[in-house]
C-alpha positions in Angstrom: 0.0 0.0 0.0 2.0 3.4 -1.0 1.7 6.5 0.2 3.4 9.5 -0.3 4.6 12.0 2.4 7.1 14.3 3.7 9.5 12.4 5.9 13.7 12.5 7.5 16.1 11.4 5.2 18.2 8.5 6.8 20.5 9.9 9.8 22.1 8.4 12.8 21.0 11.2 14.9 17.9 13.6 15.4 17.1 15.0 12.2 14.9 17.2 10.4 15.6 17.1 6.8 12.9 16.8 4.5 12.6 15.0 0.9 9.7 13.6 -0.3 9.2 9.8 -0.1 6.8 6.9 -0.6 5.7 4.9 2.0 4.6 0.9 1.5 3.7 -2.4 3.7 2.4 -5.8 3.0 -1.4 -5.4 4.0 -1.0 -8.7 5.5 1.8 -7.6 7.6 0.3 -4.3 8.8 -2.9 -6.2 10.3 -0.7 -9.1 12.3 1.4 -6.1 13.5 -1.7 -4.5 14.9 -2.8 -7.6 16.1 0.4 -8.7 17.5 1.9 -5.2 18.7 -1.5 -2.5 18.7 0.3 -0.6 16.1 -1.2 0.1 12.9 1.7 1.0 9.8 -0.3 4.2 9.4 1.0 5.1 13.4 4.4 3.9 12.1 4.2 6.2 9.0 3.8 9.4 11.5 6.5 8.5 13.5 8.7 8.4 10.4 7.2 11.6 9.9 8.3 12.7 13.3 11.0 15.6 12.8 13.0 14.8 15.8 13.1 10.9 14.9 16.0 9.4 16.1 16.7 6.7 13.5 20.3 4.0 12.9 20.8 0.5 11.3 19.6 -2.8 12.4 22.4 -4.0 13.4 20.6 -7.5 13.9 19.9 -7.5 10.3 22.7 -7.5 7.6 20.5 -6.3 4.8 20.1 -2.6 5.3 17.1 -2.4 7.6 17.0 0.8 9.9 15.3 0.9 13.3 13.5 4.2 14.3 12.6 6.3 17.1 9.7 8.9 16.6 6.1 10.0 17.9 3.0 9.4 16.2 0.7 12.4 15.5 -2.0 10.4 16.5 -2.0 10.7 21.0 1.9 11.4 20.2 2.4 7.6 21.2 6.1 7.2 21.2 7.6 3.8 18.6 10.2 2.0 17.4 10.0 1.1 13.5 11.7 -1.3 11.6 12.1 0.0 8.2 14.2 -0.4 4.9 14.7 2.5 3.1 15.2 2.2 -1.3 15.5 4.9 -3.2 12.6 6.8 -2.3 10.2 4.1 -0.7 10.1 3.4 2.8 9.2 -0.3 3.6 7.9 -0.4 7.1 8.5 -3.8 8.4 7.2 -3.5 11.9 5.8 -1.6 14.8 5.5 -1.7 18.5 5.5 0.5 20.9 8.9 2.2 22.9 10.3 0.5 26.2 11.4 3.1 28.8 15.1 2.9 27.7 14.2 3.5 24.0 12.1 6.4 25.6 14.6 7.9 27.7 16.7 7.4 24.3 14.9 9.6 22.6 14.2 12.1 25.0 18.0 12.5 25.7 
């Protein structure tokens, strides 16, 4: 499902540089993630979105994924994204929400 929005380009600190980008999820994976974590993708997009996300690679993962720390617009819920980045698609993997450390992270 793509969508098309404003978000940070990649950064390993807080950032606010803006380029357009395209946003896009399995369907299929979006509604386990809600089910699984109470995230939707469209959450996940926001926090992308988030100006002062705090974003650096999966080290866990040797094929380019990023994690992500950034608010939501939606109740400003605070979450941690797992996202590739291509060119200019996002791919948002998964969703959940922060744990006190990742919050305390990005409050720093």
């Amino acid at each position: 499902m793509p969508h098309e929005r404003y978000a940070p380009r990649r950064a390993q600190q807080k950032c606010t540089t803006l380029s357009v980008v395209r946003f896009v999820w399995d369907r299929r994976k979006a509604a386990s993630n809600l089910k699984k974590h109470g995230v939707s993708f469209e959450e996940a997009r926001d926090a992308v979105l988030d100006p002062l996300a705090y974003s650096d690679i999966d080290e866990g993962h040797g094929d380019g994924r990023e994690w992500l720390l950034g608010r939501s617009s939606v109740g400003k819920t605070l979450f941690v994204v797992l996202l590739e980045v291509e060119g200019d698609s996002v791919r948002i993997i998964s969703a959940r929400h922060a744990t006190a450390h990742e919050r305390r992270l990005y409050e720093g």
